[in-house]
N, C-alpha and C positions, 0 to 999 in steps of 0.2 A: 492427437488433436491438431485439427489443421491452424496453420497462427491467420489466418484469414479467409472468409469464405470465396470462391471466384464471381469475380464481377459486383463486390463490395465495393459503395461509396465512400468516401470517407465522410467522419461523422465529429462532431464536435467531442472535444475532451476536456476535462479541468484537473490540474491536479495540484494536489496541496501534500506537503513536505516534498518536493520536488529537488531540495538541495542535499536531504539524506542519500544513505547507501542506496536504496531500493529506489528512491527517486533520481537519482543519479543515472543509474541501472535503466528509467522506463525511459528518460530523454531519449535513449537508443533506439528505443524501442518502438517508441509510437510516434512510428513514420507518416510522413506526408499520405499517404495510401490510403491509411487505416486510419488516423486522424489528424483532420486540418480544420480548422486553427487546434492549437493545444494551446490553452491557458495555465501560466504555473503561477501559483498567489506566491506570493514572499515577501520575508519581512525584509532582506535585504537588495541592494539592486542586484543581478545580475545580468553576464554579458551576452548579447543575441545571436546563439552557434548558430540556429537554421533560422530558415524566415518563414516557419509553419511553428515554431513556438514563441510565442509572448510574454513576457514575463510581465508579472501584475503585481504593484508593490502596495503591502496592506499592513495592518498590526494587527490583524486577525480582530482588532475590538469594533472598529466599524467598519462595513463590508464595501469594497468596491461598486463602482459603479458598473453594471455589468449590462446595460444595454447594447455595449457594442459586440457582445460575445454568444448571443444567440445561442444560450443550452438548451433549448428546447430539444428532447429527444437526446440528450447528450450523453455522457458519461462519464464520471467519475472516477480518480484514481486517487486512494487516500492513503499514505505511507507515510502519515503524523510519528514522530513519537522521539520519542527522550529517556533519560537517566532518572533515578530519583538522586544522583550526585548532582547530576548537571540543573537537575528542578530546582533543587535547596530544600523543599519537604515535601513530604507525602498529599499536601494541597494542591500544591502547583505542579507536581507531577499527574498526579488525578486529573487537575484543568485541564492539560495537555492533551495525555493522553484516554482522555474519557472526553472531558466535555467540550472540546476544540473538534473535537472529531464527530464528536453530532452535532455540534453548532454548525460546521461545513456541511454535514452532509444535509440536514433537515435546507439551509440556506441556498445547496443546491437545487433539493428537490422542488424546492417552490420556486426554481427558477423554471420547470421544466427537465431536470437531468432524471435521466431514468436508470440508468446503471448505475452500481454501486459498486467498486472494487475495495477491499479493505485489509490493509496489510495488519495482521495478529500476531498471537503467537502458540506456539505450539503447547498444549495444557492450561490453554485462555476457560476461566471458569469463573462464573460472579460468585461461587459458594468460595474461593479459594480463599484459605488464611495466610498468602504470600501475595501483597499488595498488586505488583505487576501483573499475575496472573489473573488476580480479580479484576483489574482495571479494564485490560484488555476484554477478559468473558464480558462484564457490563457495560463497555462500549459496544461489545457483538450485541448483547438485547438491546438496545437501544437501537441501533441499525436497523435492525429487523422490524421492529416498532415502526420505524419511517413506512414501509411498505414500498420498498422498489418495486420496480417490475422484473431485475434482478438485482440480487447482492453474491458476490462474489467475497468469501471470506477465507483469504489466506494464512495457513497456520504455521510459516517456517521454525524447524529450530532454532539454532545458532544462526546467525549469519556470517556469512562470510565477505569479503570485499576491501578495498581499500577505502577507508574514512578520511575524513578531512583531522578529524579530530581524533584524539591518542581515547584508547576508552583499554584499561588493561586486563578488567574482568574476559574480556572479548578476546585480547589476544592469547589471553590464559588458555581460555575454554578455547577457540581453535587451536590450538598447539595441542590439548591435550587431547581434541575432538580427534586428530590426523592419527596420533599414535594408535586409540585404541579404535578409529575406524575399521577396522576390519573382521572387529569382531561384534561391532554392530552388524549385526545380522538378525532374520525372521523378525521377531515380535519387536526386538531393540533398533531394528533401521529408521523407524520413525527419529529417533535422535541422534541419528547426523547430522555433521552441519549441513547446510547449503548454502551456496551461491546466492549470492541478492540477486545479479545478474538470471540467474533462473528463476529465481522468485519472478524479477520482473516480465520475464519471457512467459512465464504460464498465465501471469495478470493480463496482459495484452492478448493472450492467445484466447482467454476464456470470455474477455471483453468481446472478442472480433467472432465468437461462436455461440450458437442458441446453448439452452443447460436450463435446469431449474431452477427454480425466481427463489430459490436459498442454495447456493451451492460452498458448501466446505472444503477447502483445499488442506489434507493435512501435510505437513513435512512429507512423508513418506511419498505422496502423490504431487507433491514439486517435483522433488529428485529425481522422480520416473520419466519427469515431463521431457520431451523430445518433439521440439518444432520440426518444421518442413524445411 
């Protein structure tokens, strides 16, 4: 898949968890080309690397003012999400990552944003009896409810990356993902790690390409992914 089509405008972007791994990852990513202005909400300030992204400081409870940001036609990049350590309970961890993540996204789409990118996880399912995975699958139906005109639903495994923050489950599971990668193979390659940095490359690539107004990224179809 080509990371842009030729003779593409650049088009408005907003992106919320922007100071995580994967949001970290898209700042690279979504160049001046592809999108100008980029909006990133955040609760804290940060500092201005390029002068095609903006950083917008909120507390997520009442929403900026966004008249100067023109999403009409825009697109969305959503890579929300937390710990149920770092939440404190299985509430606040839900709020986050379930209902922060439709409040953005419905808030966008009545701004006019019409794409949807949504970072997931890999065996995301609302029947699930392991909270994370259920939270994720019913922020996906809920998504989907808004009615984009696309949603882009990424499914990585593990991720990979340098964090800001020490998280050990993470370092655990990469360390033990690298020994026995290699024999993740055929039906097990879906659960390798991946790169957030590829996460974010296949999110931009499928933002900046036509696809189906539901399209599923699983793990296994990150790791394949190969830009231009």
């Amino acid at each position: 898949m080509s990371s842009a089509s030729k003779g593409q405008h650049p088009t408005t972007a907003l992106v919320v968890g922007g100071t995580g791994l994967v949001g970290n990852a898209l700042q690279r990513h979504l160049t001046p080309a592809l999108f100008d202005p980029v909006w990133l909400l955040t609760r804290r300030p940060q500092p201005q690397r390029q002068p095609h992204l903006h950083w917008v400081d909120t507390d997520f409870k009442t929403w900026p003012d966004a008249s100067a940001m023109d999403l009409q036609g825009g697109t969305l990049f959503c890579a929300l999400g937390t710990t149920l350590k770092k939440a404190g309970s299985p509430d606040a961890f839900v709020a986050l990552d379930r209902d922060l993540v439709v409040n953005t996204a419905h808030w966008a789409r009545d701004l006019g944003v019409r794409k949807c990118l949504f970072v997931s996880s890999l065996g995301a399912n609302p029947q699930s009896r392991q909270l994370y995975l259920r939270t994720k699958g019913e922020a996906e139906q809920e998504l989907i409810a808004l009615g984009f005109d696309r949603l882009v639903i990424m499914r990585p495994s593990l991720l990979l990356g340098n964090r800001e923050e020490f998280r050990l489950g993470e370092r655990l599971g990469a360390a033990f993902g690298a020994v026995i990668k290699p024999a993740l193979s055929g039906p097990l390659l879906k659960y390798r790690p991946v790169a957030a940095d590829q996460v974010a490359a296949a999110m931009v690539a499928a933002a900046s390409s036509p696809g189906p107004a539901i399209d599923i990224w699983e793990s296994e179809r990150i790791s394949r992914f190969r830009s231009d």
